[in-house]
N, C-alpha and C positions, 0 to 999 in steps of 0.2 A: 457459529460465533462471528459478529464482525470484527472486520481488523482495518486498521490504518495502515498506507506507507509512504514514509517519506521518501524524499527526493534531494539531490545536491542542486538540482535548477530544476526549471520549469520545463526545459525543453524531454531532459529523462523522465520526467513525469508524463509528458505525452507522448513519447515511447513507448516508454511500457504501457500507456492504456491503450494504445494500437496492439500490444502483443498481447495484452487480456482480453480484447475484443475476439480474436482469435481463440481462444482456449473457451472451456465451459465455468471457469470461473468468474465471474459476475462482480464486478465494480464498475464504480463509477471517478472521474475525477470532480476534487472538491477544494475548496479552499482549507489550508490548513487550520484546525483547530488552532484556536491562543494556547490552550493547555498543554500543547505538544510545539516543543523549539523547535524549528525547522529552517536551511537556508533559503528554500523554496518555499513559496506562497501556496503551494500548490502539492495536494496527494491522492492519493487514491484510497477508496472506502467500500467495501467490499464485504462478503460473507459468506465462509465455506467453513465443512465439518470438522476436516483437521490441519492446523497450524504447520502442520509439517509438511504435506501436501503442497500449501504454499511455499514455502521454503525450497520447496526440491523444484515447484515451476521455475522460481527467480534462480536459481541455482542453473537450470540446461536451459535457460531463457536468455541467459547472463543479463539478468538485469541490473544495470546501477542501484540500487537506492541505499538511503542513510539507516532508518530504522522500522519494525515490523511492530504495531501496539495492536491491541486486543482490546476492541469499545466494550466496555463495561458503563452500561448506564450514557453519564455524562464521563465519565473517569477513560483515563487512557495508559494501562498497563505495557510497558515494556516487555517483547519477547523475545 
């Protein structure tokens, strides 16, 4: 599944792609979708098997970010 994540700024957003460059989970940074509020211009778009997995990265990664959506299509669901 793809997933979005926001960020509080731009600079945590290239943070954390420096610590996913590192790991085997696979994103890239992008500009934020309009469909998704965000205070940063700027997230990361990515695509791994379980939503939880990521969750427990950003968790022993301490990564800042604001919110975790799940690309459906063009739609972007809250996780």
């Amino acid at each position: 599944m793809k997933f979005v994540i926001t960020f509080p700024s731009s600079h945590l957003a290239m943070h954390a792609n420096k610590t996913f460059m590192n790991s085997k989970i696979i994103c890239e940074i992008i500009p934020t979708p309009r469909q998704i509020s965000s205070e940063c211009g700027f997230c990361l778009l990515g695509e791994i098997d379980d939503i939880s997995t990521l969750k427990e990265f950003n968790s022993l990664n301490k990564i800042n970010f604001d919110k975790i959506y799940i690309k459906k299509g063009e739609l972007y669901e809250e996780s």
